[in-house]
DOTI-296793 format. One line per field, with one value per residue (C-alpha): residue number from 1; y, z, x; residue in three letters. Coordinates in steps of 0.001 Angstrom, whole numbers, plus 500000, padded with zeros to 6 digits. Example, Ala and Ser with C-alpha at 12.3 -4.5 7.8 and 13.67 -1.06 7.14 Angstrom:
num: [1  2]
c2: [495500  498940]
c3: [507800  507140]
c1: [512300  513670]
residuo: [Ala  Ser]
REM end
This chain:
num: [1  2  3  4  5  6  7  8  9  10  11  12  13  14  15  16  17  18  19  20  21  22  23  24  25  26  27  28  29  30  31  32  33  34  35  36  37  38  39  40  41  42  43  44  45  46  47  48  49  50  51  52  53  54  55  56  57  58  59  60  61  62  63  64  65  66  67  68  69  70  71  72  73  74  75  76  77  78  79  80  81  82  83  84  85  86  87  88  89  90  91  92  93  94  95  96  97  98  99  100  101  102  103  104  105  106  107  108  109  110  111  112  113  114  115  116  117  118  119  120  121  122  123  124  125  126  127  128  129  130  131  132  133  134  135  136  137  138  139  140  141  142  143  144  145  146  147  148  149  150  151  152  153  154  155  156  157  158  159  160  161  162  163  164  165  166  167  168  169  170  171  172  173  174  175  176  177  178  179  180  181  182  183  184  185  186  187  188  189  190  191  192  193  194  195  196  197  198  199  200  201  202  203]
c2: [103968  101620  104260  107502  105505  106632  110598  110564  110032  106103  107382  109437  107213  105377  108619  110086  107026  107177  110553  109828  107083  108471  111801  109219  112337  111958  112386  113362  113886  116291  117590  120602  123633  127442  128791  126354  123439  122065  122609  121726  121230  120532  117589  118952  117410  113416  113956  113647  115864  116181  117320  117577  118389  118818  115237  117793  118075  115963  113955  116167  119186  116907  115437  119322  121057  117539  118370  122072  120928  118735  121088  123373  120229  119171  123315  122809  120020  121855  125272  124942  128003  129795  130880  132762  130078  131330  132432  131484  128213  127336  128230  126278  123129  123199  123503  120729  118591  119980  119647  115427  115045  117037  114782  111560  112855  112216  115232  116305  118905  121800  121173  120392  124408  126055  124061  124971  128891  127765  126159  129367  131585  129467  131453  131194  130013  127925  130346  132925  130765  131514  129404  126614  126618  127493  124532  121902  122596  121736  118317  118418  115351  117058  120602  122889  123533  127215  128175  129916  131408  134952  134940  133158  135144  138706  142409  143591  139971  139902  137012  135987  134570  131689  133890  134715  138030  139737  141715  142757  142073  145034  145272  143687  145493  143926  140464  140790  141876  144931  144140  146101  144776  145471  145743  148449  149584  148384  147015  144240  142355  138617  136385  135106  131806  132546  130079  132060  131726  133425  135477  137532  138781  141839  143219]
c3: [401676  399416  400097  399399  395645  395230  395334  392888  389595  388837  387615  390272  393149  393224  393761  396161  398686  398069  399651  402197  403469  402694  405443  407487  406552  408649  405733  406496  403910  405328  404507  402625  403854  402494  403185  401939  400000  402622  405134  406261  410337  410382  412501  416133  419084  418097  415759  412070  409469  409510  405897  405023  402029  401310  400062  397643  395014  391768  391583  389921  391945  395227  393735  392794  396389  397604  395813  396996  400875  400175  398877  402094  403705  401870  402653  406302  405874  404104  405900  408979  410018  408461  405320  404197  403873  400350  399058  396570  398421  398142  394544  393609  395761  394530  390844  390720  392326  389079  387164  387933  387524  384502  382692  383626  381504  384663  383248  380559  378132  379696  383019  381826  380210  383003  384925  382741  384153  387468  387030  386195  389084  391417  393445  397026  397026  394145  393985  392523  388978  388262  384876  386636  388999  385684  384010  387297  387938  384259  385387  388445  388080  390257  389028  391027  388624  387460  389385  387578  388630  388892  385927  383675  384067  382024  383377  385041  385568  388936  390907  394253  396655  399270  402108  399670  399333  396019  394101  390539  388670  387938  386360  387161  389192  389477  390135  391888  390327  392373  392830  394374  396430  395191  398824  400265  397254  399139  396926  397513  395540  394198  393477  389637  390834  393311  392470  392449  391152  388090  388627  385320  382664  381356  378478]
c1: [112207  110253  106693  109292  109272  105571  106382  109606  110376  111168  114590  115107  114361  117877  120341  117686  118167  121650  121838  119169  121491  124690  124201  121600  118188  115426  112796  109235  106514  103869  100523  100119  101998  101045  104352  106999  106808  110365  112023  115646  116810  120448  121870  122365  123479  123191  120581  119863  119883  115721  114210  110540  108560  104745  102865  100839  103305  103636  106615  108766  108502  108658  112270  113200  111836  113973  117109  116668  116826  119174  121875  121155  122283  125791  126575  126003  128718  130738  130114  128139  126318  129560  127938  124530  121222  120568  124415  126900  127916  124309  123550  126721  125950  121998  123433  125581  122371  120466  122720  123201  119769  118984  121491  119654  116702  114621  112249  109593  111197  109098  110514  114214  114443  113190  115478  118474  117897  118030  121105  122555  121115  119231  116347  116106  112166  110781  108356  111109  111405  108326  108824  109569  106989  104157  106100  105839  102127  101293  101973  099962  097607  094427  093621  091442  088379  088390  091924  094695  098223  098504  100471  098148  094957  094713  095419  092000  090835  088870  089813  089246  091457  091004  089862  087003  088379  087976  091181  091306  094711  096943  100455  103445  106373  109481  108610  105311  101474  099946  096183  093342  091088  087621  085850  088237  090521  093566  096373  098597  101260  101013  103483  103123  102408  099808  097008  093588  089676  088976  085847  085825  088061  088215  085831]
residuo: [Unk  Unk  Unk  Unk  Unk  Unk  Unk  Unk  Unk  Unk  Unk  Unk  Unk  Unk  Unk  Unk  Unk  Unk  Unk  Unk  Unk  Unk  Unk  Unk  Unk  Unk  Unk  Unk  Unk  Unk  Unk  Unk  Unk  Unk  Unk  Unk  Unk  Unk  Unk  Unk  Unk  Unk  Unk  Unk  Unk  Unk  Unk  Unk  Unk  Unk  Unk  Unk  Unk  Unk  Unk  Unk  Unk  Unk  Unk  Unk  Unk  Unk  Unk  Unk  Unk  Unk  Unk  Unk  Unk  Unk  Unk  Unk  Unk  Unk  Unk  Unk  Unk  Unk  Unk  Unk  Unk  Unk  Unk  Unk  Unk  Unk  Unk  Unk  Unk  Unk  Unk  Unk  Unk  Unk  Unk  Unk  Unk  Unk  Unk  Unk  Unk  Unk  Unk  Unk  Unk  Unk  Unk  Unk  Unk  Unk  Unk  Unk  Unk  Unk  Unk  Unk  Unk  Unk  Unk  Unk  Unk  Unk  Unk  Unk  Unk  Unk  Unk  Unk  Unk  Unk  Unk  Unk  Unk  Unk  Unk  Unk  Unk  Unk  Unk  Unk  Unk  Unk  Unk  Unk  Unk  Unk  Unk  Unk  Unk  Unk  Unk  Unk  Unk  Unk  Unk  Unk  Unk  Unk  Unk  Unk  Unk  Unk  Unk  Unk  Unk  Unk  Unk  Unk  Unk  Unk  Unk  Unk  Unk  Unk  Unk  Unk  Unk  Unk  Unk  Unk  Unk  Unk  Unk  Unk  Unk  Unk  Unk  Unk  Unk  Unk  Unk  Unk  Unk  Unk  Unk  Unk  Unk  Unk  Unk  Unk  Unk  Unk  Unk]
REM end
């Protein structure tokens, strides 16, 4: 418990390891994931609750991608598999978490509004609050040199993604940018917060 201290919040750690203990969490810190920042596995048959989450992220969006996996876990004890992953029972359960540890002033003011929407309609991925996410990675302490969100770089930039592949930005639909890709003229959709290499801006 005493090494989980170096990925949270100092005002944080206490009330995490409270809850660890409290429903007995397996609690794994992983490398770097692409496609979620946690996961959840329910207790079954004996076994823990198991939660993991990526040893990437800066200490406040480890404690809020924590919080998130740990409200999926207080609705399987409330609900089992009764209920939707993502529903009301959710949202409600991952508010009052938010809620807790907004008012112990745990975060910077930048992260503490964009938390204040989610505690209104929480999104199923944190990559859904796209404030929040914009507002968490301005406290990342290692920046990739010359890498922007999605959101941040200007209609008709030309960026190019991690596969080397190159795309030019186009407008936003819904919640998601439509790019082209310059070698075949494909398009594809980005999430806002899709971290990317800025080739060239518009003229």
């Amino acid at each position: 418990m005493q090494a989980l201290a170096a990925f949270l919040p100092e005002a944080g750690f206490e009330d995490v390891v409270a809850y660890l203990n409290l429903y007995k969490v397996h609690l794994t810190v992983t490398k770097r994931r692409k496609t979620v920042l946690g996961d959840y596995r329910h207790a079954f048959h004996g076994a823990n609750h198991r939660i993991s989450i990526n040893s990437n992220l800066n200490k406040y969006e480890f404690l809020i991608t924590l919080l998130h996996e740990l409200a999926h876990l207080l609705t399987f004890e409330q609900h089992k598999n009764r209920v939707e992953a993502h529903g009301k029972e959710w949202k409600s359960n991952y508010s009052k978490l938010l809620i807790s540890f907004i008012n112990k002033k745990i975060f910077p003011a930048d992260i503490e509004k964009a938390l204040q929407q989610s505690v209104m309609n929480p999104a199923a991925t944190a990559n859904g609050e796209t404030a929040l996410i914009l507002a968490l990675r301005a406290h990342d302490s290692v920046k990739r040199e010359g890498y922007f969100h999605i959101a941040e770089i200007p209609i008709g930039s030309l960026f190019q993604t991690d596969d080397k592949r190159i795309f030019q930005k186009g407008e936003k639909r819904r919640s998601r940018y439509t790019c082209t890709e310059i070698k075949t003229g494909l398009k594809y959709t980005f999430s806002p917060v899709y971290e990317v290499k800025l080739i060239q801006k518009p003229t």
